[in-house]
PDB file of N, CA, C and O in Angstrom:
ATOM      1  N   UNK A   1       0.835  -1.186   0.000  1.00  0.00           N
ATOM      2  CA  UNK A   1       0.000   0.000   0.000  1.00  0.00           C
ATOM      3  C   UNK A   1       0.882   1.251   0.000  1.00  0.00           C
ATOM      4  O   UNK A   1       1.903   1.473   0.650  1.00  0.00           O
ATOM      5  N   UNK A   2       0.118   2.154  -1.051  1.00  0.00           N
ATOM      6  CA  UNK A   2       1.248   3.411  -1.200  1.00  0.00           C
ATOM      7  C   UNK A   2       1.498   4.422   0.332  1.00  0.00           C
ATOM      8  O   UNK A   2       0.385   4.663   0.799  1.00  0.00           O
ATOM      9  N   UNK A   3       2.542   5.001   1.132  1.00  0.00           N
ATOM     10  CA  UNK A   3       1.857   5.696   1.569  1.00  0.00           C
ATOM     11  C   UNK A   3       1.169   7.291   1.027  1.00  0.00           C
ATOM     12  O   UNK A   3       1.276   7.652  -0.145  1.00  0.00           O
ATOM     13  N   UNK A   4       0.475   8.124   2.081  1.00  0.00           N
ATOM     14  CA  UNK A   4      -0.284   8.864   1.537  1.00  0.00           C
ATOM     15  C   UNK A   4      -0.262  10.321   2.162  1.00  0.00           C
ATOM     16  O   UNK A   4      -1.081  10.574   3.046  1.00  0.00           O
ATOM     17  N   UNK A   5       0.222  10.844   1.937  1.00  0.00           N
ATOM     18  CA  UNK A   5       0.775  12.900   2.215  1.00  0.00           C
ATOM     19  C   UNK A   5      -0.972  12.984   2.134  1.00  0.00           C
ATOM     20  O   UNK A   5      -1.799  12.389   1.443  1.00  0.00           O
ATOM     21  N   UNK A   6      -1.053  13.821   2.985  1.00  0.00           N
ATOM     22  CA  UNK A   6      -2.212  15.185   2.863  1.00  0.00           C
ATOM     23  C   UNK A   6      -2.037  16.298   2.484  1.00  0.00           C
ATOM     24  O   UNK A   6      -1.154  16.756   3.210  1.00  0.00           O
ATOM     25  N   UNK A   7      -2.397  17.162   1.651  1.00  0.00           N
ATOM     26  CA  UNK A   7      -2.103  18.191   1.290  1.00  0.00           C
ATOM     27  C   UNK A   7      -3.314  19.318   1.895  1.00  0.00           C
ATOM     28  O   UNK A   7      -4.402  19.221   1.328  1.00  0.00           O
ATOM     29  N   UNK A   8      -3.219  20.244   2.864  1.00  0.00           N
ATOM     30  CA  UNK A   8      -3.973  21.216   2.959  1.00  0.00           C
ATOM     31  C   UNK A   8      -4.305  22.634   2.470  1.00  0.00           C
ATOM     32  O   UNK A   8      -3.531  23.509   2.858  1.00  0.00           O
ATOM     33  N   UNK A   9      -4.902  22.854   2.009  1.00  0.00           N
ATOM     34  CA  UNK A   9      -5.093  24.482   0.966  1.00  0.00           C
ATOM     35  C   UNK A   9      -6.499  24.602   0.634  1.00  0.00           C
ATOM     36  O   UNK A   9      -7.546  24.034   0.945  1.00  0.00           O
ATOM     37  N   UNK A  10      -6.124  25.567  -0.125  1.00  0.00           N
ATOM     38  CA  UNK A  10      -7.757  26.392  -0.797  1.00  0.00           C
ATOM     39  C   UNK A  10      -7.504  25.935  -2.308  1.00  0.00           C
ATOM     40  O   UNK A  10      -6.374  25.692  -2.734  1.00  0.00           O
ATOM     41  N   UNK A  11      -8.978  25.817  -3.280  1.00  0.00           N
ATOM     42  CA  UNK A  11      -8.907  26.017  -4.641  1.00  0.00           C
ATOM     43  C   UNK A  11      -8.508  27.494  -4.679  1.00  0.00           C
ATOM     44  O   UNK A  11      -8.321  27.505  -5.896  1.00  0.00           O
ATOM     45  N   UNK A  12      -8.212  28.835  -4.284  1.00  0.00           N
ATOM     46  CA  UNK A  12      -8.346  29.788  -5.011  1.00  0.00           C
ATOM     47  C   UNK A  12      -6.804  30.336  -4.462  1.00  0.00           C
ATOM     48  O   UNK A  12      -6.647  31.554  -4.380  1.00  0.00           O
ATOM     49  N   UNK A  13      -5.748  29.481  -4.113  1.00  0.00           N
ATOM     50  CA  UNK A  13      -4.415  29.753  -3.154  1.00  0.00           C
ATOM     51  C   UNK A  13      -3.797  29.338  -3.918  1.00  0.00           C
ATOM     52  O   UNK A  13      -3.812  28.117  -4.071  1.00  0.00           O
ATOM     53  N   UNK A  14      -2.889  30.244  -4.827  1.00  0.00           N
ATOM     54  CA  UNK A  14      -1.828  30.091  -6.039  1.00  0.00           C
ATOM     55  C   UNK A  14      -0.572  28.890  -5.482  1.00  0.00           C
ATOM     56  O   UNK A  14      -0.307  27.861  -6.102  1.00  0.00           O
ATOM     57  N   UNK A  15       0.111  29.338  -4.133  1.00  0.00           N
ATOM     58  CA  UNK A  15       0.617  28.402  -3.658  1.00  0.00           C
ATOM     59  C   UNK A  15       0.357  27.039  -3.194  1.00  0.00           C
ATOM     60  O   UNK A  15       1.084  26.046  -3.171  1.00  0.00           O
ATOM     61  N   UNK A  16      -0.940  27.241  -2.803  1.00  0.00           N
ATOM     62  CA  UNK A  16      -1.830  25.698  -3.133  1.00  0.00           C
ATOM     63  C   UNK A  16      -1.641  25.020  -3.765  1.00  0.00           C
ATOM     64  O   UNK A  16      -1.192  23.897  -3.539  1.00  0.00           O
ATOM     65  N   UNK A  17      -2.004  25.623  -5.037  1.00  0.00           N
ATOM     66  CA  UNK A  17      -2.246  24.969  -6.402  1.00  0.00           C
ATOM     67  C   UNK A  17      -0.417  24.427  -6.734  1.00  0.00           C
ATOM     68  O   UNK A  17       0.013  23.275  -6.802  1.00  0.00           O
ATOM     69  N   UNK A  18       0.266  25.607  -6.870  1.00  0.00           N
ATOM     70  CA  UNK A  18       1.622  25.087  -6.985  1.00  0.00           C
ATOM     71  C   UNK A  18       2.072  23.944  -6.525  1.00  0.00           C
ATOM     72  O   UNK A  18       2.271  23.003  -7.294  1.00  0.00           O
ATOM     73  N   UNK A  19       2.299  23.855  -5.194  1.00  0.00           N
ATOM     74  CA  UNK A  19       2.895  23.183  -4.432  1.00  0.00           C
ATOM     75  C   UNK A  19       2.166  21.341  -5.211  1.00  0.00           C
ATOM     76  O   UNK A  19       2.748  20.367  -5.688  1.00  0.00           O
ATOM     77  N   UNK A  20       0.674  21.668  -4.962  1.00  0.00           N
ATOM     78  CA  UNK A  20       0.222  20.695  -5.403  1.00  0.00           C
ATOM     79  C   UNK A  20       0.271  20.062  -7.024  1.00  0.00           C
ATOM     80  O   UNK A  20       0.100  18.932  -7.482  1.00  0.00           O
ATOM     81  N   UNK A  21       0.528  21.126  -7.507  1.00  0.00           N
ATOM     82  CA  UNK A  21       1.707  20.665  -8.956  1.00  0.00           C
ATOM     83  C   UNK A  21       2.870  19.890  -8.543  1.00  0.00           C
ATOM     84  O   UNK A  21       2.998  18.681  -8.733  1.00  0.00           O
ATOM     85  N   UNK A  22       3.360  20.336  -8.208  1.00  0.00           N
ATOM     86  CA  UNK A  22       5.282  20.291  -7.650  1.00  0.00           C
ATOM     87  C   UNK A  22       5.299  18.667  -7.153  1.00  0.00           C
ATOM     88  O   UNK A  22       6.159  17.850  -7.484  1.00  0.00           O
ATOM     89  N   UNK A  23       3.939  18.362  -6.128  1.00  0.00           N
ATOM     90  CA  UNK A  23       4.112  17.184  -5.751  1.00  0.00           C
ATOM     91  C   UNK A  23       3.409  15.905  -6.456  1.00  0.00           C
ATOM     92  O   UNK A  23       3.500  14.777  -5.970  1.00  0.00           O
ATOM     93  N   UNK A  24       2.673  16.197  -7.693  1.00  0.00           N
ATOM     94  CA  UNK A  24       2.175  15.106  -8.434  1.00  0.00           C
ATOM     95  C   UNK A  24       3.066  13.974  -9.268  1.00  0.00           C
ATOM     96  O   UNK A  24       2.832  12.793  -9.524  1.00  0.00           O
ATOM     97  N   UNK A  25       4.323  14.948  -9.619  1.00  0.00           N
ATOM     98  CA  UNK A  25       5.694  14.402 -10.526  1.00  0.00           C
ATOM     99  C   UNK A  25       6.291  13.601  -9.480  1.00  0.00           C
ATOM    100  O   UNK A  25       6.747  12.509  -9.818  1.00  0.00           O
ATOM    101  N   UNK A  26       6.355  13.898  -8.456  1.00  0.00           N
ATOM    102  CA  UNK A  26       7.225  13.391  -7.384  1.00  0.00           C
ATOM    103  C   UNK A  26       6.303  12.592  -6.880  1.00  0.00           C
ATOM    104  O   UNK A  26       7.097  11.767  -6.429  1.00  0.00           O
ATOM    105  N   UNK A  27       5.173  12.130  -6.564  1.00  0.00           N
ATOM    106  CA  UNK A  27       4.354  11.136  -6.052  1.00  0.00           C
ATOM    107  C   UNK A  27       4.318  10.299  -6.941  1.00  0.00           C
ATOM    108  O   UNK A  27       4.372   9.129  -6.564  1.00  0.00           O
ATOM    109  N   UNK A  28       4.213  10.568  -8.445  1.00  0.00           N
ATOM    110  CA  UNK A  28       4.299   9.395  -9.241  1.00  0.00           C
ATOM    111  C   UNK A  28       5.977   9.018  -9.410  1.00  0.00           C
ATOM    112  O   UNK A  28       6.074   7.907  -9.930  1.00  0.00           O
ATOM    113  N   UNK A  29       6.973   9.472  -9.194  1.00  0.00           N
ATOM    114  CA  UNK A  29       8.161   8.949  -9.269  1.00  0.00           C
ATOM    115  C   UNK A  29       8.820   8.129  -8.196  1.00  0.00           C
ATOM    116  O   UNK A  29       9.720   7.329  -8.451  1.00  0.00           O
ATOM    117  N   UNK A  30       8.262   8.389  -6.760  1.00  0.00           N
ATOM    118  CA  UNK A  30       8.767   8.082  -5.697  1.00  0.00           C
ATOM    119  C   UNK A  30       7.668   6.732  -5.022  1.00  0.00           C
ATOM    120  O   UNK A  30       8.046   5.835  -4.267  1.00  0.00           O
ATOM    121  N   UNK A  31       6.424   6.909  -5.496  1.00  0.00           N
ATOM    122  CA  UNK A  31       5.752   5.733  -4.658  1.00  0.00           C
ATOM    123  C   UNK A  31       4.667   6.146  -4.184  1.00  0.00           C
ATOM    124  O   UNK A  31       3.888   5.207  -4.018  1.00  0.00           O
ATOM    125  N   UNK A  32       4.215   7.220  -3.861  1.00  0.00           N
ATOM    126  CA  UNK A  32       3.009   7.936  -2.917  1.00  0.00           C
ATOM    127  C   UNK A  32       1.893   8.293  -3.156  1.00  0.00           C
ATOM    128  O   UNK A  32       1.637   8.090  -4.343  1.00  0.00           O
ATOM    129  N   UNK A  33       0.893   8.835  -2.491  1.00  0.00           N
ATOM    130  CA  UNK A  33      -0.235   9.578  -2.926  1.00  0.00           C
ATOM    131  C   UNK A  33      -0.505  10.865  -2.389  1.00  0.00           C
ATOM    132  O   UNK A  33      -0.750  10.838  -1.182  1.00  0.00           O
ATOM    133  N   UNK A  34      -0.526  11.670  -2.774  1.00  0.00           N
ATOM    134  CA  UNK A  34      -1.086  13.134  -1.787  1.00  0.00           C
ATOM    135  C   UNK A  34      -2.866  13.251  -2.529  1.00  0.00           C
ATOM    136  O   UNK A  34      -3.439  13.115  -3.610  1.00  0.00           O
ATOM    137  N   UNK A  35      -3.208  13.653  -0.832  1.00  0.00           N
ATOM    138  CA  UNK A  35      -4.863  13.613  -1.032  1.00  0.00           C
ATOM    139  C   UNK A  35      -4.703  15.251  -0.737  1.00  0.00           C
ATOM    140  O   UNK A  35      -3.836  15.626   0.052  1.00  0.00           O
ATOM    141  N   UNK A  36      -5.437  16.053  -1.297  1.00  0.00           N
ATOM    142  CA  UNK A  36      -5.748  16.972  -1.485  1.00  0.00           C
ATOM    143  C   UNK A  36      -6.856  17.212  -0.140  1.00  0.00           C
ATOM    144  O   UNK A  36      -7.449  16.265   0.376  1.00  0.00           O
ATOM    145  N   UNK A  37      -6.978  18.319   0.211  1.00  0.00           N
ATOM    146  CA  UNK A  37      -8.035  18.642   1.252  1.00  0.00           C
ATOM    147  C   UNK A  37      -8.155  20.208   1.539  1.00  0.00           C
ATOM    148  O   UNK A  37      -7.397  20.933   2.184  1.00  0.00           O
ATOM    149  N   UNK A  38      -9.410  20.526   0.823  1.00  0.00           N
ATOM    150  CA  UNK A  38      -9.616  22.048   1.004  1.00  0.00           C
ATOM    151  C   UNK A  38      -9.938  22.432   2.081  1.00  0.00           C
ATOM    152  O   UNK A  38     -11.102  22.154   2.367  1.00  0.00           O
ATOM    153  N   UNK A  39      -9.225  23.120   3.028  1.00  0.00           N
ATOM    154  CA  UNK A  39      -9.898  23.445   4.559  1.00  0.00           C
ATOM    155  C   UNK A  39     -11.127  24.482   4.161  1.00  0.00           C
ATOM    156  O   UNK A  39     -11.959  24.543   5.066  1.00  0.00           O
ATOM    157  N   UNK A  40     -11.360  25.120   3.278  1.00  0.00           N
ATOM    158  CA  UNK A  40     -12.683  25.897   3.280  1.00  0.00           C
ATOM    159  C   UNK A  40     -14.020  25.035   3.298  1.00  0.00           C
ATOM    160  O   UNK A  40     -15.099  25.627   3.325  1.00  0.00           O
ATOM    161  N   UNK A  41     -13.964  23.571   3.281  1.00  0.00           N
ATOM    162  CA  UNK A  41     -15.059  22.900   3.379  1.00  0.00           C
ATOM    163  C   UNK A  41     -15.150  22.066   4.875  1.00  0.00           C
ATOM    164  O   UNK A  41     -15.791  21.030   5.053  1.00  0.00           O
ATOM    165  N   UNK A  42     -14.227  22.892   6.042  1.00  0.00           N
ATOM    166  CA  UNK A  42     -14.584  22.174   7.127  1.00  0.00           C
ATOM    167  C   UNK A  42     -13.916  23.222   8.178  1.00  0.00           C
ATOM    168  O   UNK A  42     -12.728  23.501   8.015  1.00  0.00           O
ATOM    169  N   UNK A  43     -14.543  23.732   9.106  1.00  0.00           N
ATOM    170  CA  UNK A  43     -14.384  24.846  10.150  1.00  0.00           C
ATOM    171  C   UNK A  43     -13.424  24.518  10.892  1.00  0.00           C
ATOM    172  O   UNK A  43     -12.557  25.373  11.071  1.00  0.00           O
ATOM    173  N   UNK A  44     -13.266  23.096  11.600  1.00  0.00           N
ATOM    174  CA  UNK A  44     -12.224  23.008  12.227  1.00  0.00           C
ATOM    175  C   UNK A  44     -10.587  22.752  11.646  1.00  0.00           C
ATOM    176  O   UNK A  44      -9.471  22.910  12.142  1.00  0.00           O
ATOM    177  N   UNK A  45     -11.133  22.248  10.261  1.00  0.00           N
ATOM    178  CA  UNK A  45      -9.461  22.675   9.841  1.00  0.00           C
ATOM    179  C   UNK A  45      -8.827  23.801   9.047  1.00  0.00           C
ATOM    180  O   UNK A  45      -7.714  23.793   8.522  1.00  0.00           O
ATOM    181  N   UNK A  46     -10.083  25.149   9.052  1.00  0.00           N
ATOM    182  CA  UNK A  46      -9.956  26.326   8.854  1.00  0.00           C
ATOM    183  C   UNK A  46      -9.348  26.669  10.205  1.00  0.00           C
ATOM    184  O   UNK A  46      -8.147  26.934  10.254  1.00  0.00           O
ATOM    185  N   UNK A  47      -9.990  26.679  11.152  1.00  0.00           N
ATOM    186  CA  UNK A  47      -9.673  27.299  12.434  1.00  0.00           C
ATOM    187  C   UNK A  47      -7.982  26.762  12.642  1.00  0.00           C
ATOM    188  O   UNK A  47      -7.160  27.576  13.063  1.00  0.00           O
ATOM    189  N   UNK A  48      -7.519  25.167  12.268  1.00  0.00           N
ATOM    190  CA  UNK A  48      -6.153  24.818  12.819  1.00  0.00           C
ATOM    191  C   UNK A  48      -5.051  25.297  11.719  1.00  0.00           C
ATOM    192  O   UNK A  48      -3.846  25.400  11.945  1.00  0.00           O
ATOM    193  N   UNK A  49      -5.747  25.588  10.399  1.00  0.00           N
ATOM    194  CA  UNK A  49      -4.512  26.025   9.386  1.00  0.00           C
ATOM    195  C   UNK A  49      -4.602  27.485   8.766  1.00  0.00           C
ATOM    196  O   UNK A  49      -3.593  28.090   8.404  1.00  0.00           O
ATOM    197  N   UNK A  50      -5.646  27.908   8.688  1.00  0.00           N
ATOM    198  CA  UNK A  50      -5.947  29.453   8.563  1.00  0.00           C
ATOM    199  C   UNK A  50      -5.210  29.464   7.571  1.00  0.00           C
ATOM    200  O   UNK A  50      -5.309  28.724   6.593  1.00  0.00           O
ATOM    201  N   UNK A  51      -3.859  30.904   7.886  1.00  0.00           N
ATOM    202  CA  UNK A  51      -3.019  31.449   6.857  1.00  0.00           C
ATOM    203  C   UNK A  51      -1.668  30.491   6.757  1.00  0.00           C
ATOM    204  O   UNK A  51      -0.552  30.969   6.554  1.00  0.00           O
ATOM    205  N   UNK A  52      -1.894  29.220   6.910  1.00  0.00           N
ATOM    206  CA  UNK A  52      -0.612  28.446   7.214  1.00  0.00           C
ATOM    207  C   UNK A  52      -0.355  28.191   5.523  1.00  0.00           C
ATOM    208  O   UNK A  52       0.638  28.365   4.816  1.00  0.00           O
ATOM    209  N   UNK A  53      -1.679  27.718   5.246  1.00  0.00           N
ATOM    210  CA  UNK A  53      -1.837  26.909   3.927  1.00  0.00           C
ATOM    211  C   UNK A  53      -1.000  27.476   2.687  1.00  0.00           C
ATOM    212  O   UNK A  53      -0.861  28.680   2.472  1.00  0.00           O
ATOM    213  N   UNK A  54      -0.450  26.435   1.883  1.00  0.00           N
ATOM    214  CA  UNK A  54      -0.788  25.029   1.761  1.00  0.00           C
ATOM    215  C   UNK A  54       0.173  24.345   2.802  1.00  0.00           C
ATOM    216  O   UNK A  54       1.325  24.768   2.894  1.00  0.00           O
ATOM    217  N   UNK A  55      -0.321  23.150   3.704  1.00  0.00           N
ATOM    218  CA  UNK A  55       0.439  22.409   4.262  1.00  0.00           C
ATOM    219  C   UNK A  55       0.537  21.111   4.322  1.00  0.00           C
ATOM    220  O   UNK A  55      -0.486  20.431   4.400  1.00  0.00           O
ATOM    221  N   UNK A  56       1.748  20.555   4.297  1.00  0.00           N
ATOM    222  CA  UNK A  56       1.466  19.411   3.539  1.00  0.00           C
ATOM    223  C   UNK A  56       2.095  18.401   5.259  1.00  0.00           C
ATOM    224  O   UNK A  56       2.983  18.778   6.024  1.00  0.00           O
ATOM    225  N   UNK A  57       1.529  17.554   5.333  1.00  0.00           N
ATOM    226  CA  UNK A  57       1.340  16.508   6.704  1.00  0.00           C
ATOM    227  C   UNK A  57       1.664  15.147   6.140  1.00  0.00           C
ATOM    228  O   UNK A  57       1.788  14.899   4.941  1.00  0.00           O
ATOM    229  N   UNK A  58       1.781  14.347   7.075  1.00  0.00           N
ATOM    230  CA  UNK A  58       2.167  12.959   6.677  1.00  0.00           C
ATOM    231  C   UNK A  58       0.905  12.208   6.985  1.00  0.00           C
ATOM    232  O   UNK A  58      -0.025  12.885   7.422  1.00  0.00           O
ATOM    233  N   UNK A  59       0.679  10.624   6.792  1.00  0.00           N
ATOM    234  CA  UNK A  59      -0.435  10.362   7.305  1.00  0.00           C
ATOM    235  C   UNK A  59      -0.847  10.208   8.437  1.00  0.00           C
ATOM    236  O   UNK A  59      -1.938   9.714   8.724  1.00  0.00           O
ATOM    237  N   UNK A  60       0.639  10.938   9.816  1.00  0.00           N
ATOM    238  CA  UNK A  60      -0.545  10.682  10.772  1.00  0.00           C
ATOM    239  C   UNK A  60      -0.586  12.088  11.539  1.00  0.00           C
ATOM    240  O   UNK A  60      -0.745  12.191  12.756  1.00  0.00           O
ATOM    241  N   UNK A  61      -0.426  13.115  10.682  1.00  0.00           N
ATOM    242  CA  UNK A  61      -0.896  14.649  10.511  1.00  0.00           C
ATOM    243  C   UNK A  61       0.507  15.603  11.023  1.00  0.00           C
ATOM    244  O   UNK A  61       0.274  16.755  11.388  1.00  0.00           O
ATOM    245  N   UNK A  62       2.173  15.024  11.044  1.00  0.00           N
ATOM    246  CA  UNK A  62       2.604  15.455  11.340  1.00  0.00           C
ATOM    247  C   UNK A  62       3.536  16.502  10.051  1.00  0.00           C
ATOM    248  O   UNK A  62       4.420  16.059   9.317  1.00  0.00           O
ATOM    249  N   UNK A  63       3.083  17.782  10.069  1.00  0.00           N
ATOM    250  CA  UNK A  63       4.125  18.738   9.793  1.00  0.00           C
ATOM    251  C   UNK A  63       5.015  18.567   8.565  1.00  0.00           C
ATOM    252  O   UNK A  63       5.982  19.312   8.719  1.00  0.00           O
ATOM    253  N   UNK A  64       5.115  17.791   7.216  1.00  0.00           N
ATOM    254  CA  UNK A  64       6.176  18.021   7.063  1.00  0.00           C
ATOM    255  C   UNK A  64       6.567  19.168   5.745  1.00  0.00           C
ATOM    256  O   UNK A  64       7.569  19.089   5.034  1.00  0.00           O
ATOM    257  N   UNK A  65       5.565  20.146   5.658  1.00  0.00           N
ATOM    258  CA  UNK A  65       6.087  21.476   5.457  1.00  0.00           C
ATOM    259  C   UNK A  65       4.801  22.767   5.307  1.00  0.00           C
ATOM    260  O   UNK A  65       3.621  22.499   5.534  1.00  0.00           O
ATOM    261  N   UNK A  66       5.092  23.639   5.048  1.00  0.00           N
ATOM    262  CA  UNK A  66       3.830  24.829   4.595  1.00  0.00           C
ATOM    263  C   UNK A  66       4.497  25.715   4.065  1.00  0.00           C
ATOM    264  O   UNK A  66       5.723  25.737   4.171  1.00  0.00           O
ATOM    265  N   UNK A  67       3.735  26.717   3.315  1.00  0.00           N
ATOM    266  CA  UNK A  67       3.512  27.433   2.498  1.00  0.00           C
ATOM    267  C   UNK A  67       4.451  27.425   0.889  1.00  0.00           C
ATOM    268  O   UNK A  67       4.030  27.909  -0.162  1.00  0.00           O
ATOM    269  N   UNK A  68       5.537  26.867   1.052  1.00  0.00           N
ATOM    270  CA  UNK A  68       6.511  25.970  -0.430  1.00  0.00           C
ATOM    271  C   UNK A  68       6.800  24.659   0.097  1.00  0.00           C
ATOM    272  O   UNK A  68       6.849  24.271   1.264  1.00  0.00           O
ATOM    273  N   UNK A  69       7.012  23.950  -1.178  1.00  0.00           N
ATOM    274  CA  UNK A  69       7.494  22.366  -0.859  1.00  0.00           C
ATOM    275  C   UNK A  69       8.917  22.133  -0.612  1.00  0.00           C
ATOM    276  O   UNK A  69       9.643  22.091  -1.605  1.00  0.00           O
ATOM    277  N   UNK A  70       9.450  21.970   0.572  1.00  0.00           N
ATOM    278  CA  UNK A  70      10.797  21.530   1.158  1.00  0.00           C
ATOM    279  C   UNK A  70      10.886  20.365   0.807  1.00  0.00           C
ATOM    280  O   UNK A  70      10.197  19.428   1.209  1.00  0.00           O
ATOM    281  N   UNK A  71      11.995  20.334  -0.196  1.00  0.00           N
ATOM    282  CA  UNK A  71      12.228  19.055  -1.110  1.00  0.00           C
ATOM    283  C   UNK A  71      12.842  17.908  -0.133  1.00  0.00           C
ATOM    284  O   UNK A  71      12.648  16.702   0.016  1.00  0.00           O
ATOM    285  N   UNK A  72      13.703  18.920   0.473  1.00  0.00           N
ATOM    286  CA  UNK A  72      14.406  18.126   1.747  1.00  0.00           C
ATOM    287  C   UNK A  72      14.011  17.771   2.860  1.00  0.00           C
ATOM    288  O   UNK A  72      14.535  16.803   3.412  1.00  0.00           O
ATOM    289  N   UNK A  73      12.844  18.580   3.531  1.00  0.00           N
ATOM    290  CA  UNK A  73      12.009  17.592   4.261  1.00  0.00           C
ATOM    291  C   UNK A  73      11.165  16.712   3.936  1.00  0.00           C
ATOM    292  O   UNK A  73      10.652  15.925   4.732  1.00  0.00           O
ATOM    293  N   UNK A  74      10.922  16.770   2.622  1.00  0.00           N
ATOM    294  CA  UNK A  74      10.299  15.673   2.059  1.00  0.00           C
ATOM    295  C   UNK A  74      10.871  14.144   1.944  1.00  0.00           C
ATOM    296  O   UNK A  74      10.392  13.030   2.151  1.00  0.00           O
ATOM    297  N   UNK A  75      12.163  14.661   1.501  1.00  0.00           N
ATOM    298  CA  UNK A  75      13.085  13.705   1.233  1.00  0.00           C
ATOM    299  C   UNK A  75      13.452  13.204   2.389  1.00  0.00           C
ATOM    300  O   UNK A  75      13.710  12.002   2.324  1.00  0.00           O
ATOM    301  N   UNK A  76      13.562  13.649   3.346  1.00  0.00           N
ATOM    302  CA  UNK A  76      13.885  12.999   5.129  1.00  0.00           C
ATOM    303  C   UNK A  76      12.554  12.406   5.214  1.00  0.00           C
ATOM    304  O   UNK A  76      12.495  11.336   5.820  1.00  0.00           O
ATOM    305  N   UNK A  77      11.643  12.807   4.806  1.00  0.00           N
ATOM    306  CA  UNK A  77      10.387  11.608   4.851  1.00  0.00           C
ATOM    307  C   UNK A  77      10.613  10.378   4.692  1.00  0.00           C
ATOM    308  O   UNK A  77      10.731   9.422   5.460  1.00  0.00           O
ATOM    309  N   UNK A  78      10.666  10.544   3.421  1.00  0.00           N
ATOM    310  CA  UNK A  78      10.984   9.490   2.652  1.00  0.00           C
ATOM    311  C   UNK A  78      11.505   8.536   3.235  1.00  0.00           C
ATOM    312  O   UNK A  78      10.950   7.499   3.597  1.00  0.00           O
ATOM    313  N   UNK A  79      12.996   8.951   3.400  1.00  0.00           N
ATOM    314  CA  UNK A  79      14.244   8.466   3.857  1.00  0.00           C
ATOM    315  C   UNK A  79      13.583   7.285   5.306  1.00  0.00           C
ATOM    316  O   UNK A  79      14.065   6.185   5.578  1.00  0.00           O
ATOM    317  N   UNK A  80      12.147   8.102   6.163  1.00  0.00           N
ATOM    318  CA  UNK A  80      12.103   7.453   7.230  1.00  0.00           C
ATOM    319  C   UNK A  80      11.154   6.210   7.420  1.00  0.00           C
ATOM    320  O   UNK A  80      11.048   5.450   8.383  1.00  0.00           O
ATOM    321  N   UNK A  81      10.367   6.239   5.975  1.00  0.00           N
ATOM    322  CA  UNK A  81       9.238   5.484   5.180  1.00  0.00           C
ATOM    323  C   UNK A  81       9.945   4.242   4.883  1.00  0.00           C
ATOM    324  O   UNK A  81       9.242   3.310   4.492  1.00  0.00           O
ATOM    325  N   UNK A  82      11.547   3.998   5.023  1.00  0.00           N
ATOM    326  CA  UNK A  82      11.767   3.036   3.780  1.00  0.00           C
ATOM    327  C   UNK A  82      12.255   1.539   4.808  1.00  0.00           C
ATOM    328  O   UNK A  82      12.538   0.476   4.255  1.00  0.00           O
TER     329      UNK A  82
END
């Protein structure tokens, strides 16, 4: 089973959208899935990410970056996945 990044943002958040470019090439090259999740369709994860977004979490919601994609904390992900 692949694992699976969360991605948090808005449809209308340029860096959103980016980031969530940036990581589709790299999810299909490396093994993964990132699920997309608009916090404007749920209050409490408006209220926990506000102006953080986009932030991208692991699957068991920890941190591993916001507002650009840290290739290198990504890659220490990785690194801890294997």
């Amino acid at each position: 089973m692949k694992p699976v990044l969360k991605l948090f943002g808005r449809e209308y958040c340029g860096l959103c959208l980016t980031m969530r470019d940036q990581l589709q090439p790299l999810a299909e090259q490396h093994g993964f899935a990132v699920e997309w999740i608009d916090i404007d369709d749920n209050d409490a994860l408006e209220a926990l990410y506000g102006e953080l977004v986009p932030v991208l979490t692991n699957e068991d919601g920890v941190e591993i970056c916001h507002y650009h994609l840290d290739v290198q904390a990504l890659d220490d992900w990785r690194a801890k996945i294997r």
